[in-house]
Structure formats: structure tokens, C-alpha cells
MOPAC internal coordinates of N, CA, C and O (Angstrom, degrees):
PM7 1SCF
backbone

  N    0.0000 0     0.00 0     0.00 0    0    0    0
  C    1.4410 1     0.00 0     0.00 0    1    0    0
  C    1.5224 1   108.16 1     0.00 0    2    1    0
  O    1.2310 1   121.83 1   -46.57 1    3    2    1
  N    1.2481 1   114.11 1   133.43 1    3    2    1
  C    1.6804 1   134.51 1   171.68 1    5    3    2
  C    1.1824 1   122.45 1   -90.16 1    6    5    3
  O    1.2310 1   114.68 1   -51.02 1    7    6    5
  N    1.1659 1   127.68 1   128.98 1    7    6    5
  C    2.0565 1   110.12 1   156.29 1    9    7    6
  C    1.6029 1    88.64 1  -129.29 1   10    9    7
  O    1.2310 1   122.48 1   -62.01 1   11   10    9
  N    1.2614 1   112.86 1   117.99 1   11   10    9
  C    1.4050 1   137.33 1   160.43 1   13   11   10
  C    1.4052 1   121.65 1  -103.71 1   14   13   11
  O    1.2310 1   116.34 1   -47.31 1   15   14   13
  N    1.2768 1   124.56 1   132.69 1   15   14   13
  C    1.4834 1   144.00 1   161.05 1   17   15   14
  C    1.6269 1   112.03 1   -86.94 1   18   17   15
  O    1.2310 1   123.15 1   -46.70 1   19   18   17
  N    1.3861 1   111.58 1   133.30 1   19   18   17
  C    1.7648 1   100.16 1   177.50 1   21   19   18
  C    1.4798 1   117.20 1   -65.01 1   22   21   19
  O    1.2310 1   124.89 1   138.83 1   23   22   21
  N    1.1811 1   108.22 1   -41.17 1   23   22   21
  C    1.1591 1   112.68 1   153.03 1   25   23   22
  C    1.5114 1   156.87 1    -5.51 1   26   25   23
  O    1.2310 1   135.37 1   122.16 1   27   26   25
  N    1.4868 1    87.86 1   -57.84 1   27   26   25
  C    1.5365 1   118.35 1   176.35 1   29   27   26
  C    1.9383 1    97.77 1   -89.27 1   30   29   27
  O    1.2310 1   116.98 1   178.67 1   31   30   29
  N    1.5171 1   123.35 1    -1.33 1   31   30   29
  C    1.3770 1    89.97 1   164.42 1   33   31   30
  C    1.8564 1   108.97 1  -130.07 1   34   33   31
  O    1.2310 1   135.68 1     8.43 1   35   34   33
  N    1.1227 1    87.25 1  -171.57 1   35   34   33
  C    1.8539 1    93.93 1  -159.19 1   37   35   34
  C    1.4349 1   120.81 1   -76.06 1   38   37   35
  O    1.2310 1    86.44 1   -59.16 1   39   38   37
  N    1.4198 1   170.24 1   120.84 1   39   38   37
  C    0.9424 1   152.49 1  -116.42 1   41   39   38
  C    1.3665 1    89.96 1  -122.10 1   42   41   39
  O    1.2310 1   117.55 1    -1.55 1   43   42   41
  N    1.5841 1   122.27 1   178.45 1   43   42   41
  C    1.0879 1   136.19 1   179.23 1   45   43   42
  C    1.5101 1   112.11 1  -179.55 1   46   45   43
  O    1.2310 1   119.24 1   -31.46 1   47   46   45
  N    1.6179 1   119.05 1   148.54 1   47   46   45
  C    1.5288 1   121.66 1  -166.95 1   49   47   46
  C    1.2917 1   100.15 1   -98.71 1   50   49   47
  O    1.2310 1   127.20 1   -65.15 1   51   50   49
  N    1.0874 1   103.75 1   114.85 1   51   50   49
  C    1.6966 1   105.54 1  -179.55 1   53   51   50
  C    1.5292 1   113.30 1  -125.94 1   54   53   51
  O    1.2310 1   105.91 1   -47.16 1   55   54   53
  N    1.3273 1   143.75 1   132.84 1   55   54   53
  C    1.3940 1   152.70 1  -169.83 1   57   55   54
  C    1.7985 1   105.97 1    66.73 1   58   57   55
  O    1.2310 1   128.29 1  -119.73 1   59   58   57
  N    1.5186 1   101.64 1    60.27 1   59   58   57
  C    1.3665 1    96.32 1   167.18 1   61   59   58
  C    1.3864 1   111.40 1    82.40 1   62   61   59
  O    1.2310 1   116.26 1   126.07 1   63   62   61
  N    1.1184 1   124.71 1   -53.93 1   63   62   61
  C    1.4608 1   136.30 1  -143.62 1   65   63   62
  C    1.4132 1   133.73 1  -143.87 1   66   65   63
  O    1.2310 1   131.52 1   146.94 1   67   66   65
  N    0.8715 1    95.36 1   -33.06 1   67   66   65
  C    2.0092 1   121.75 1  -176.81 1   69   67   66
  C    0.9293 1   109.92 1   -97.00 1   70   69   67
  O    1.2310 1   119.62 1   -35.18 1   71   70   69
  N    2.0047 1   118.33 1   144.82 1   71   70   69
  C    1.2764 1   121.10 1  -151.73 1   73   71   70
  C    1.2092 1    68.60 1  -141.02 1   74   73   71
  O    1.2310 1   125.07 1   -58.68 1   75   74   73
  N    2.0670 1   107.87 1   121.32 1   75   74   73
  C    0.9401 1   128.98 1  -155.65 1   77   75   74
  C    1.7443 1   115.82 1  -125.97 1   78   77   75
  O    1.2310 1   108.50 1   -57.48 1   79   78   77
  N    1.3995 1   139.11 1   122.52 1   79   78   77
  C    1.4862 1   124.91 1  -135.64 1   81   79   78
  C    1.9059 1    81.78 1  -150.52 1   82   81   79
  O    1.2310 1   132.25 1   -92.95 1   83   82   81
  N    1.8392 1    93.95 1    87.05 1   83   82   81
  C    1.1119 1    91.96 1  -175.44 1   85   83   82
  C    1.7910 1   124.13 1   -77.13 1   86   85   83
  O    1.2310 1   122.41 1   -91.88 1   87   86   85
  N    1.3862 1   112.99 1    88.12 1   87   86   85
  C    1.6147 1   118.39 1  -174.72 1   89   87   86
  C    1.8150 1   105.87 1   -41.96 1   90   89   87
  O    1.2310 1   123.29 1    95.91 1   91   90   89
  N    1.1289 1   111.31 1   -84.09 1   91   90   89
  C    1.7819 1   114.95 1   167.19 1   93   91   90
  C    1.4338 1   129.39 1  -130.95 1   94   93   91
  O    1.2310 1   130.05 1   -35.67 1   95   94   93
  N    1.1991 1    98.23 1   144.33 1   95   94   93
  C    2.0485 1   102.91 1  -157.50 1   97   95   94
  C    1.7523 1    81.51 1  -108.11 1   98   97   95
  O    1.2310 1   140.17 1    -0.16 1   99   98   97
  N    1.6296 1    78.47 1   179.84 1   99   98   97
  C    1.9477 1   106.64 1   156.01 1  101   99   98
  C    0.9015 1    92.81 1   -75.74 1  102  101   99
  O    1.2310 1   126.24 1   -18.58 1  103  102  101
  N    1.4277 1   105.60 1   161.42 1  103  102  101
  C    1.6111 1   160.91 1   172.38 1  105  103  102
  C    2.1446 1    94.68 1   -40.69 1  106  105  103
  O    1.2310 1   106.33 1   -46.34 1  107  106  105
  N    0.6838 1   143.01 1   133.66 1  107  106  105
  C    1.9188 1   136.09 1   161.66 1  109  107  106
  C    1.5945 1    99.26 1    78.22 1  110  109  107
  O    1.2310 1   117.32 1  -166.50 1  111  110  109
  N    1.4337 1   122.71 1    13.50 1  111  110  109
  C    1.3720 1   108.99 1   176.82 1  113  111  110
  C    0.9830 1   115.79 1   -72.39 1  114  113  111
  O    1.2310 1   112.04 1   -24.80 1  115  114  113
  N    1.7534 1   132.62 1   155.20 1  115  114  113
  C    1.8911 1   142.70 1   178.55 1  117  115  114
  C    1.4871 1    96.71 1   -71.47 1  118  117  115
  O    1.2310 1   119.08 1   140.69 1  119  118  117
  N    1.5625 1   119.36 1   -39.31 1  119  118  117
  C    1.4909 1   109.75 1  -163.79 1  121  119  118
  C    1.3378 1   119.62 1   -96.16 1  122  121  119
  O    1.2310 1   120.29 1  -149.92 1  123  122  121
  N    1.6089 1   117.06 1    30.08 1  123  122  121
  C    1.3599 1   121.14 1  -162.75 1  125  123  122
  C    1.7140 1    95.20 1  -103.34 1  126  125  123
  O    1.2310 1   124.31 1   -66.18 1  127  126  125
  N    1.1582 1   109.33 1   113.82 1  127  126  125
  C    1.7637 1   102.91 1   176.15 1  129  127  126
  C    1.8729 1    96.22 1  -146.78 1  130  129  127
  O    1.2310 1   123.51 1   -64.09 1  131  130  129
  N    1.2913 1   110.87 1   115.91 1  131  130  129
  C    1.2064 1   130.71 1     8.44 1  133  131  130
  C    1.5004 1   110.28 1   -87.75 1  134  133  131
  O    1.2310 1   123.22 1    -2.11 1  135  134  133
  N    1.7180 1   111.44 1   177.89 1  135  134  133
  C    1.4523 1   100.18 1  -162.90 1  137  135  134
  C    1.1621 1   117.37 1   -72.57 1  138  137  135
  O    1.2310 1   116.56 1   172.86 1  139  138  137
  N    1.7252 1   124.14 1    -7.14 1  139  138  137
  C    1.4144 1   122.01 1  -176.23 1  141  139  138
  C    1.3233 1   129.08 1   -86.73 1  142  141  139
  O    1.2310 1   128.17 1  -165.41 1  143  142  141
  N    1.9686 1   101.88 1    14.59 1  143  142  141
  C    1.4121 1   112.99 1  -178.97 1  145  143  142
  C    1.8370 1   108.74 1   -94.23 1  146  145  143
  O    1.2310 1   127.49 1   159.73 1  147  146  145
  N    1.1900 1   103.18 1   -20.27 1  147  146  145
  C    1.7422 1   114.77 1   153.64 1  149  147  146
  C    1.2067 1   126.80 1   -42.64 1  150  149  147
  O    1.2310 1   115.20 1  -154.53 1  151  150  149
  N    1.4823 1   126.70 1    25.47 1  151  150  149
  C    1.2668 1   120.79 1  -167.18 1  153  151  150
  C    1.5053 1   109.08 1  -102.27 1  154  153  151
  O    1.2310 1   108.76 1  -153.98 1  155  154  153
  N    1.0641 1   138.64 1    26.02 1  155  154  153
  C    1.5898 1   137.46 1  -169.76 1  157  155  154
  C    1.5559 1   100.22 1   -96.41 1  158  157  155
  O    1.2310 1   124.85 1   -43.41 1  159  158  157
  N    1.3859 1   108.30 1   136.59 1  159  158  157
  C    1.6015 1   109.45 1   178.23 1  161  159  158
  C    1.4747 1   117.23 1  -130.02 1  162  161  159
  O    1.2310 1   125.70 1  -171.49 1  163  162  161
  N    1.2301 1   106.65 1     8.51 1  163  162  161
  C    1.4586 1   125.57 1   167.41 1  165  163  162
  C    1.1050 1   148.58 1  -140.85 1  166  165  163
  O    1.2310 1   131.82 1   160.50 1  167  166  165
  N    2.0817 1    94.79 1   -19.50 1  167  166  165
  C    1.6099 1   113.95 1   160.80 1  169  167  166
  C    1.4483 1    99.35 1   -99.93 1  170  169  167
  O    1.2310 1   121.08 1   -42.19 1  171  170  169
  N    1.5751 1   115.54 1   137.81 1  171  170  169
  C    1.1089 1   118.89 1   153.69 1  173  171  170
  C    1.9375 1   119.86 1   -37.10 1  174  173  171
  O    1.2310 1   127.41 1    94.95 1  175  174  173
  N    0.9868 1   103.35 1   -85.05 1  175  174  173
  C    1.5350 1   122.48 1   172.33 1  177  175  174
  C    1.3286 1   142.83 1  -117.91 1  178  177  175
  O    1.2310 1   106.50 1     4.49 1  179  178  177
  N    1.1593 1   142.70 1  -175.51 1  179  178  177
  C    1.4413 1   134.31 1  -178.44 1  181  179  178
  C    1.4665 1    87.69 1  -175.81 1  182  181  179
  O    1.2310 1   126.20 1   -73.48 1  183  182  181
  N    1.9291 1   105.69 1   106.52 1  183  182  181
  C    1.5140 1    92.31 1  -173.75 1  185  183  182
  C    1.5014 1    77.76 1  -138.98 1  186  185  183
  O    1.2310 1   121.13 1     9.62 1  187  186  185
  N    1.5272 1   115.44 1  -170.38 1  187  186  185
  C    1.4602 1   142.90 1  -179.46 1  189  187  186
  C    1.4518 1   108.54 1  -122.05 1  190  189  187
  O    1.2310 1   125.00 1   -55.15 1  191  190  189
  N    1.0142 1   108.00 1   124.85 1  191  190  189
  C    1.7424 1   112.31 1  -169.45 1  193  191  190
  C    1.6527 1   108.02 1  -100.67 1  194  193  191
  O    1.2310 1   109.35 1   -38.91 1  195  194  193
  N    0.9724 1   137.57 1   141.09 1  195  194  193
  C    1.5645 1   126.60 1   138.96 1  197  195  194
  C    1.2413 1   127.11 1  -127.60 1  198  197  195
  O    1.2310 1   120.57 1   -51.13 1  199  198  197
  N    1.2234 1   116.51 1   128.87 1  199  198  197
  C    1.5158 1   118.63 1   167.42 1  201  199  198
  C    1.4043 1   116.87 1   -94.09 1  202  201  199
  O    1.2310 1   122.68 1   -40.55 1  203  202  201
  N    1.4598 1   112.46 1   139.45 1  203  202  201
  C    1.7082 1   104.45 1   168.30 1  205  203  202
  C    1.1749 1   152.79 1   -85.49 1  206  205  203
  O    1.2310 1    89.07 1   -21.31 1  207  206  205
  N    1.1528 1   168.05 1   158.69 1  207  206  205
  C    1.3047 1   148.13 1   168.67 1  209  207  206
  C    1.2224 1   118.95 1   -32.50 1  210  209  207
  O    1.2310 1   124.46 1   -57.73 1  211  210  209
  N    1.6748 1   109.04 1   122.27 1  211  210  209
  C    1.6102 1   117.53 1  -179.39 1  213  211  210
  C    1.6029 1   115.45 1    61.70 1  214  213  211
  O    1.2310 1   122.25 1  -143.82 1  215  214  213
  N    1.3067 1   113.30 1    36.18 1  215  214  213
  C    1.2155 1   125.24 1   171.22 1  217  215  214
  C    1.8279 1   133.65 1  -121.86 1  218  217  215
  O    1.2310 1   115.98 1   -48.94 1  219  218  217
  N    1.1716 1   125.24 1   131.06 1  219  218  217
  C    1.4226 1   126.76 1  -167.73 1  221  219  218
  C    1.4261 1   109.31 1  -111.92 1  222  221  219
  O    1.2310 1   129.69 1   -74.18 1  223  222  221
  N    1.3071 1    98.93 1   105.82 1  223  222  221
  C    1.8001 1    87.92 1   175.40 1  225  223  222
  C    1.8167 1   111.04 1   -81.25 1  226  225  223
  O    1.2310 1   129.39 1   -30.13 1  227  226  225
  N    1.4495 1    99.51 1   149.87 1  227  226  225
  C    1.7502 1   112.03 1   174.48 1  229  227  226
  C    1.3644 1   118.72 1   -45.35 1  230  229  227
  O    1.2310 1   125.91 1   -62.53 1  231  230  229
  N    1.3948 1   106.25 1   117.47 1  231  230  229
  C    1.4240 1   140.42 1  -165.81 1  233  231  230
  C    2.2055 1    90.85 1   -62.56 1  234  233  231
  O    1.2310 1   128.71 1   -72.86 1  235  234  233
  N    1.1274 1   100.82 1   107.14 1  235  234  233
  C    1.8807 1   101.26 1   163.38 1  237  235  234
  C    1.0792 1   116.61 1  -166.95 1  238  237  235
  O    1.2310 1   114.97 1     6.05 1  239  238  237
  N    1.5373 1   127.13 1  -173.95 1  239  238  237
  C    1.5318 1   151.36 1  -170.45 1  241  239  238
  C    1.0794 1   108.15 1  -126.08 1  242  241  239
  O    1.2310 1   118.34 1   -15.89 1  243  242  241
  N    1.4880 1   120.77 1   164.11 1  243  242  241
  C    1.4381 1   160.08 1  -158.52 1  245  243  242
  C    1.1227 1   105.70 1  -133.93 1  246  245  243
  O    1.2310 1   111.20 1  -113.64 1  247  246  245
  N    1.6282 1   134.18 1    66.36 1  247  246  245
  C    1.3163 1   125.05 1   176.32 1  249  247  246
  C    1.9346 1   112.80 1   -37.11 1  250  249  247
  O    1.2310 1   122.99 1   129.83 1  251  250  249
  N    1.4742 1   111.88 1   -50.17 1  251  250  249
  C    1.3485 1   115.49 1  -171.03 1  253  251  250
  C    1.6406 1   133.44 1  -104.49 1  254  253  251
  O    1.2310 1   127.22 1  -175.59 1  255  254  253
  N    1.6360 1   103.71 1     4.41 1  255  254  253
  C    1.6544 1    99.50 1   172.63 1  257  255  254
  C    1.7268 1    97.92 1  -145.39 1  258  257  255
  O    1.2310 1   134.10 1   -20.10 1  259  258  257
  N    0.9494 1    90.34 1   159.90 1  259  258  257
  C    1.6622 1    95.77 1   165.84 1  261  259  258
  C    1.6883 1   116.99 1  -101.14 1  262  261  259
  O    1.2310 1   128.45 1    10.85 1  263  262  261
  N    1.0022 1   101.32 1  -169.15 1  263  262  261
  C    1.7885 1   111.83 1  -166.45 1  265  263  262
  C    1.5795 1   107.56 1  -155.33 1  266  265  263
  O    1.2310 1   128.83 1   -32.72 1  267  266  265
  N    1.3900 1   100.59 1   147.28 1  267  266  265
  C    1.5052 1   113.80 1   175.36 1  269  267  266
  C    1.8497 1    96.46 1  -122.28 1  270  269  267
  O    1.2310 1   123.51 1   -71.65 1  271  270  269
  N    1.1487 1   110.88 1   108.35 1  271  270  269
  C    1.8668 1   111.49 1   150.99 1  273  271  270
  C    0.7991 1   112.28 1   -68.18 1  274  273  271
  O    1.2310 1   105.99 1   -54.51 1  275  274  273
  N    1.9661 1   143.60 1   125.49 1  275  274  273
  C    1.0276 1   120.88 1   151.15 1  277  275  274
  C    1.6448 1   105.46 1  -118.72 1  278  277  275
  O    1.2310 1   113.80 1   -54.60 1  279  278  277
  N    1.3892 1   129.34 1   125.40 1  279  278  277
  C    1.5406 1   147.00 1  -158.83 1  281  279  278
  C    1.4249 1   107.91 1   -98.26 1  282  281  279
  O    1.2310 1   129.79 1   -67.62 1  283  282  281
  N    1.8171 1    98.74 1   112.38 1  283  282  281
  C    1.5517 1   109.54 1  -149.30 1  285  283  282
  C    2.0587 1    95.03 1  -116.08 1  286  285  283
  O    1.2310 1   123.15 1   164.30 1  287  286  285
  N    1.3526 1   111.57 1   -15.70 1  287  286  285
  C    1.3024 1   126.08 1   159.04 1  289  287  286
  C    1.3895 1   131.36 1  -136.95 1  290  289  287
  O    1.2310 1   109.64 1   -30.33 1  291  290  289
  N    1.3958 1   137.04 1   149.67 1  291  290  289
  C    1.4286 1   126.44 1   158.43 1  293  291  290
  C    1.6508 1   104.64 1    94.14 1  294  293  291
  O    1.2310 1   126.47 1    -1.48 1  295  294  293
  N    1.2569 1   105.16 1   178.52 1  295  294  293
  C    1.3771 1   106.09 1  -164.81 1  297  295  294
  C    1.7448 1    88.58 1  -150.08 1  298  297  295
  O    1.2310 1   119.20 1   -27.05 1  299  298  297
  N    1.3424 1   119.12 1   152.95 1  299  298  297
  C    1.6900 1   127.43 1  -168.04 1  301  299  298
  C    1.5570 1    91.22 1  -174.66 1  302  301  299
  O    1.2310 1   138.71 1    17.16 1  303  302  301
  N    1.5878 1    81.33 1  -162.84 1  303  302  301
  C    1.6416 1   107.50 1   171.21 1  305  303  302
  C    1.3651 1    93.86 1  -125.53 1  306  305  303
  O    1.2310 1   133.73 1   -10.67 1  307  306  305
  N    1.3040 1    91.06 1   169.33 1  307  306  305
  C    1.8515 1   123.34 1   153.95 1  309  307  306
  C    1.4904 1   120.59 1  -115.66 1  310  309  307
  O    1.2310 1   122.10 1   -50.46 1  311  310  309
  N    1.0453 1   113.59 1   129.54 1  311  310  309
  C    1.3283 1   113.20 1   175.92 1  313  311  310
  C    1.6504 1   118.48 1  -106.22 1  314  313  311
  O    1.2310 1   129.47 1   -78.23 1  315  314  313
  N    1.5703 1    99.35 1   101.77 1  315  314  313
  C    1.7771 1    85.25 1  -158.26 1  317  315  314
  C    2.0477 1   102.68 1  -118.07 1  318  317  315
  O    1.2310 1   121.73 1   -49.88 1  319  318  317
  N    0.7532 1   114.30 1   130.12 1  319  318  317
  C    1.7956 1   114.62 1  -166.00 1  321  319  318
  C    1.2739 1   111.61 1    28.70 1  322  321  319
  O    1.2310 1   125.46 1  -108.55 1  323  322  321
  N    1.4635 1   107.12 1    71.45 1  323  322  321
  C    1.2043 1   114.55 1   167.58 1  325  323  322
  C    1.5883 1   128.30 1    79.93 1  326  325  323
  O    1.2310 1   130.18 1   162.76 1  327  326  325
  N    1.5421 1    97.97 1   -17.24 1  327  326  325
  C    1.7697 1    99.50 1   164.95 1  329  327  326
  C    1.2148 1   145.55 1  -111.17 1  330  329  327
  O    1.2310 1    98.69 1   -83.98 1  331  330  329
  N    1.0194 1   155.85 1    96.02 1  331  330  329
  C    1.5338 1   149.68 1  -154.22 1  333  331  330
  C    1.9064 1   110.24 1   -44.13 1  334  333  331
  O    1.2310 1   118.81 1   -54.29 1  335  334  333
  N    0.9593 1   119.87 1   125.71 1  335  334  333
  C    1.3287 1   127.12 1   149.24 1  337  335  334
  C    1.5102 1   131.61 1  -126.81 1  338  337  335
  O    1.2310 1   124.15 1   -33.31 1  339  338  337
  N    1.1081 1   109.64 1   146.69 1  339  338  337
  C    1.6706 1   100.58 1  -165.87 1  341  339  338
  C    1.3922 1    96.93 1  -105.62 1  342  341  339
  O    1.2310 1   136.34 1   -38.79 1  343  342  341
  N    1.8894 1    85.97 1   141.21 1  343  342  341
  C    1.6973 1   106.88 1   170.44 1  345  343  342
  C    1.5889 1   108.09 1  -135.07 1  346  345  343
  O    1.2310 1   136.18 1   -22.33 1  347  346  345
  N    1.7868 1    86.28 1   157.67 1  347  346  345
  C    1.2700 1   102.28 1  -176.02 1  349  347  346
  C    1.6796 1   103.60 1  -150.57 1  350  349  347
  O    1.2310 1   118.29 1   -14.26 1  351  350  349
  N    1.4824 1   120.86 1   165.74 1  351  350  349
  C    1.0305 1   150.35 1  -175.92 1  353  351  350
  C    1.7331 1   105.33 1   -48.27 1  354  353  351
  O    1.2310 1   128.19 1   -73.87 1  355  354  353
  N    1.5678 1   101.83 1   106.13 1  355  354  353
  C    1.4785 1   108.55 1  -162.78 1  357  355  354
  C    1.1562 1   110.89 1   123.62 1  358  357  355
  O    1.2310 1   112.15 1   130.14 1  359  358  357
  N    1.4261 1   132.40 1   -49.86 1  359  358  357
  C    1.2072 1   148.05 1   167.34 1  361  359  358
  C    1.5193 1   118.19 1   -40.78 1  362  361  359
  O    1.2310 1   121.54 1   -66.39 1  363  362  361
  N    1.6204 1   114.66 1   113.61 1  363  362  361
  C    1.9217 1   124.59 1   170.80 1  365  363  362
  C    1.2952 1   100.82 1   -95.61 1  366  365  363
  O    1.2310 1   114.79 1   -64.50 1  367  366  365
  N    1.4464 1   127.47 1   115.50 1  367  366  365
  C    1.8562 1   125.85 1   167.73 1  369  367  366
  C    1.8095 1    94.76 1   -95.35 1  370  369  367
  O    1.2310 1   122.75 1   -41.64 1  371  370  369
  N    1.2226 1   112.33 1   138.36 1  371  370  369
  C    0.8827 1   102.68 1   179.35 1  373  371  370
  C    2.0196 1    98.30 1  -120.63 1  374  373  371
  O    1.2310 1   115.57 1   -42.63 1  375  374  373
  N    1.1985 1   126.01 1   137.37 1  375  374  373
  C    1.8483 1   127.86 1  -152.71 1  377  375  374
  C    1.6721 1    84.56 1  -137.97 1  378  377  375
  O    1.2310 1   128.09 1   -66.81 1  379  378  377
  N    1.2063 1   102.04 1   113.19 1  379  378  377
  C    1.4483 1   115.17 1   177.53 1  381  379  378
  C    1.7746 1   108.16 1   -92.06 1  382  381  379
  O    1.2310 1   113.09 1   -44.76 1  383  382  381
  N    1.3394 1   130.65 1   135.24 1  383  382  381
  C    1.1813 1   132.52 1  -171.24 1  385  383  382
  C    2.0513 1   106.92 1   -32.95 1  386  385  383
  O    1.2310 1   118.83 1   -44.25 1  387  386  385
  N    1.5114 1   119.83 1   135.75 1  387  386  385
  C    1.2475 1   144.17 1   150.09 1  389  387  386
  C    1.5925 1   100.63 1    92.23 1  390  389  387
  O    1.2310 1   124.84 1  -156.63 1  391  390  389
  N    1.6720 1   108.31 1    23.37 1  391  390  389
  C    1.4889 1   129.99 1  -168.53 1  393  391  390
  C    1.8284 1    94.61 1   -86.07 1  394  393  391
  O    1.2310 1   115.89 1   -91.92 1  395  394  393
  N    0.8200 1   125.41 1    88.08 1  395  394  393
  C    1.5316 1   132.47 1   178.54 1  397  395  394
  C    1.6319 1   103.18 1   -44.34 1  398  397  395
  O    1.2310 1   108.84 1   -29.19 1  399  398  397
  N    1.3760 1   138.50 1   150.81 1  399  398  397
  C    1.2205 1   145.81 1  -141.29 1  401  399  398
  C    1.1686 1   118.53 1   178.70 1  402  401  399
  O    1.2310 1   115.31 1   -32.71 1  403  402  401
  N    1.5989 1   126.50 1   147.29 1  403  402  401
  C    1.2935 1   123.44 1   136.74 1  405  403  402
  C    1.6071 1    99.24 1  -178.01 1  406  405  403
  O    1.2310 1   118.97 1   -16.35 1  407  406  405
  N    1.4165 1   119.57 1   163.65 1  407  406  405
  C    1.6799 1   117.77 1  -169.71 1  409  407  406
  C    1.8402 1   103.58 1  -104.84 1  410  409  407
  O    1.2310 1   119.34 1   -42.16 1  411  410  409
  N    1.1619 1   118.87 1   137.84 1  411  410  409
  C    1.4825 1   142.36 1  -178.20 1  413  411  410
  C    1.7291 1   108.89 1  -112.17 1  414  413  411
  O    1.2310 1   127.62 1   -84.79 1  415  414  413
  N    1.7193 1   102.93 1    95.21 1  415  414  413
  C    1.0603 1   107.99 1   157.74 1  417  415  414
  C    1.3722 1   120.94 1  -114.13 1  418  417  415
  O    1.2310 1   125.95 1   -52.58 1  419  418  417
  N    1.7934 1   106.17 1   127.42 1  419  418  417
  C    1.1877 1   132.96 1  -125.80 1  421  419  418
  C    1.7158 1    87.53 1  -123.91 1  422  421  419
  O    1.2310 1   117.10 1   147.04 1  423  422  421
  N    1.0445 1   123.11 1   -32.96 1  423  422  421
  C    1.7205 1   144.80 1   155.24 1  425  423  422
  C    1.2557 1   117.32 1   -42.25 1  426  425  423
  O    1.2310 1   121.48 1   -12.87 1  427  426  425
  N    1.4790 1   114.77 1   167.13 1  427  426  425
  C    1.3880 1   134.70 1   163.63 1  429  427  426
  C    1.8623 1   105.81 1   -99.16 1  430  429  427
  O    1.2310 1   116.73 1   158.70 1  431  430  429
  N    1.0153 1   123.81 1   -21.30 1  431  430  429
  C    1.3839 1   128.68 1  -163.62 1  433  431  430
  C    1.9471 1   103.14 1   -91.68 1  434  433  431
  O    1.2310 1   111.97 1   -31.71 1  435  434  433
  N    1.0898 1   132.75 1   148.29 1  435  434  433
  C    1.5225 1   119.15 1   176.64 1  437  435  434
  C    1.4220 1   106.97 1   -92.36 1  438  437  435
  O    1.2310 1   127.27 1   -14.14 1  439  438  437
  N    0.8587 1   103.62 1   165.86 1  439  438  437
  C    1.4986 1   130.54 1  -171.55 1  441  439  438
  C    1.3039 1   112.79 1  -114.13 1  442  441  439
  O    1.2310 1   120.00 1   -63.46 1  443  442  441
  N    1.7777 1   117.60 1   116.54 1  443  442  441
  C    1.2741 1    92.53 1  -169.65 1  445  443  442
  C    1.6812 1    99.25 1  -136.10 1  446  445  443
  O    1.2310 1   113.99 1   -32.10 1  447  446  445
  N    1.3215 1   128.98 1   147.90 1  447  446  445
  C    1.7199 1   126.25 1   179.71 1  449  447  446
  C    1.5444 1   104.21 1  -130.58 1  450  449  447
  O    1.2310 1   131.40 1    14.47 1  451  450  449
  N    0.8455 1    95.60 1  -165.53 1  451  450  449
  C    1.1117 1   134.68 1   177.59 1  453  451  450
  C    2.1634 1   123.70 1  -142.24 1  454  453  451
  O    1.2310 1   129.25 1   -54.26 1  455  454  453
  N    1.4436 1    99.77 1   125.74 1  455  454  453
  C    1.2875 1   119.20 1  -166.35 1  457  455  454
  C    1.7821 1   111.75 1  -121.86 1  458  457  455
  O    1.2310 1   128.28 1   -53.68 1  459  458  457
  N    1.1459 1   101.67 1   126.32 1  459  458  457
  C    1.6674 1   114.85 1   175.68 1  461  459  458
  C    1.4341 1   111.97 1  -140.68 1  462  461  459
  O    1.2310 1   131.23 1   -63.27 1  463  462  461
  N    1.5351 1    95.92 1   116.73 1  463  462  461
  C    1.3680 1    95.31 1  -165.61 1  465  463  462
  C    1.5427 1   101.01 1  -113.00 1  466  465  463
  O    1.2310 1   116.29 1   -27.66 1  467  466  465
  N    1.4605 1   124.65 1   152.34 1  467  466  465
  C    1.1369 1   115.29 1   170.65 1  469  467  466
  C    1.7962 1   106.84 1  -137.16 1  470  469  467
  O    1.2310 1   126.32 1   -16.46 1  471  470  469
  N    1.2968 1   105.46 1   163.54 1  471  470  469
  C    1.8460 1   103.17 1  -172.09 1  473  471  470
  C    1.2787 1   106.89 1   -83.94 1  474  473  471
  O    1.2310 1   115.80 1   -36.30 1  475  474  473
  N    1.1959 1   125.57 1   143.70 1  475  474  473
  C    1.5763 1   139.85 1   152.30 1  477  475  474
  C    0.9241 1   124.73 1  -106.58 1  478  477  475
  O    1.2310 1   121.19 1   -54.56 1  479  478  477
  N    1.6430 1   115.32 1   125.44 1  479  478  477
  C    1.7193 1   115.50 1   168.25 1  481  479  478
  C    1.5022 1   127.32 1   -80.29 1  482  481  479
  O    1.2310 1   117.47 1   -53.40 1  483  482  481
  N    1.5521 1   122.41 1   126.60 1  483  482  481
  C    1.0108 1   113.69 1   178.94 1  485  483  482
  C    1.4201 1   148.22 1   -74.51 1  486  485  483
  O    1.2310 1   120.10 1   180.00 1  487  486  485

């Protein structure tokens, strides 16, 4: 058993753009510090996302897990196969594996979620 604060772990820019605050990974993850926050054996991750003002993170897919956004500040878009939808704080996207993606903040204010990803077999 874990009790983690986001806080308590180290951030990192991951997909271009996103400042990424990995709370708890899988089991052998690089971004697990300390190492006993690696304990996930079925979700990929459980991280804290932020995007910044007037910023677009890189449009891609997840050939092998899906993802839940859930948008805990700020208001944007999503850009999800090709269509814009707008999100805001409250908002669960749920991106099923090879679901093309990325978040559009269109604001001055950041945008911030939360991401749990887990693997799917094809």
C-alpha cells in the first residue's frame, strides 16, 4: 500500500509539451522515484498533466492501452480523430487504444488533468 502526494514526485516534459508529475507508474518504470512508487500491475500510470497557456500538445495514439483524462482545472479543447471537442474541469474523456489525441489550450490559464492509463491486448 502507497499514499502519494503529486507533489512529492518530480516532474518531467513528456509528449512535446506536457509537464508531467508521475504520482504512480508500473512495476520497471524510468519515472518512478522513489522506486516504491512503481507499484501498479495493471494500470499503466496515474499521473497529473499540465498544459500551459496557448499551448498544443503533439497530436498521437496508443497502439496498446487506453486512457481516461479526467480535467481537474481550466477549460480547452480536445482534439480527438480529427475533431475538436471542448473540455473543462469536471470533464472524464475516455480514448480507447489507436484513438488519435492530443489537448488544445486555446487560453491563458493552464489546464490541468489527470491521466490513467491502462494496457490492452489486441
Amino acid at each position: 500500500m502507497i499514499i502519494r502526494n503529486w507533489r512529492d514526485s518530480i516532474p518531467y516534459v513528456g509528449h512535446e509539451s506536457k509537464i508531467i508529475w508521475p504520482i504512480l507508474t508500473r512495476t520497471g518504470s524510468e519515472h518512478a522515484d522513489p522506486p516504491e512508487t512503481a507499484c501498479l500491475l495493471g494500470l499503466t500510470n496515474f499521473t497529473r498533466h499540465v498544459v500551459q497557456g496557448r499551448i498544443t500538445t503533439d497530436y498521437h495514439d496508443h497502439q496498446d492501452k487506453e486512457q481516461v483524462y479526467y480535467f481537474i482545472k481550466g477549460r480547452g479543447k480536445m482534439l480527438i480523430d480529427g475533431k475538436e471537442y471542448p473540455v473543462t474541469a469536471g470533464d472524464a474523456v475516455h480514448l480507447p487504444p489507436k484513438t488519435k489525441h492530443g489537448v488544445i489550450n486555446d487560453g491563458e490559464d493552464d489546464i490541468e488533468y489527470l491521466n490513467i492509463s491502462a494496457p490492452v491486448e489486441s
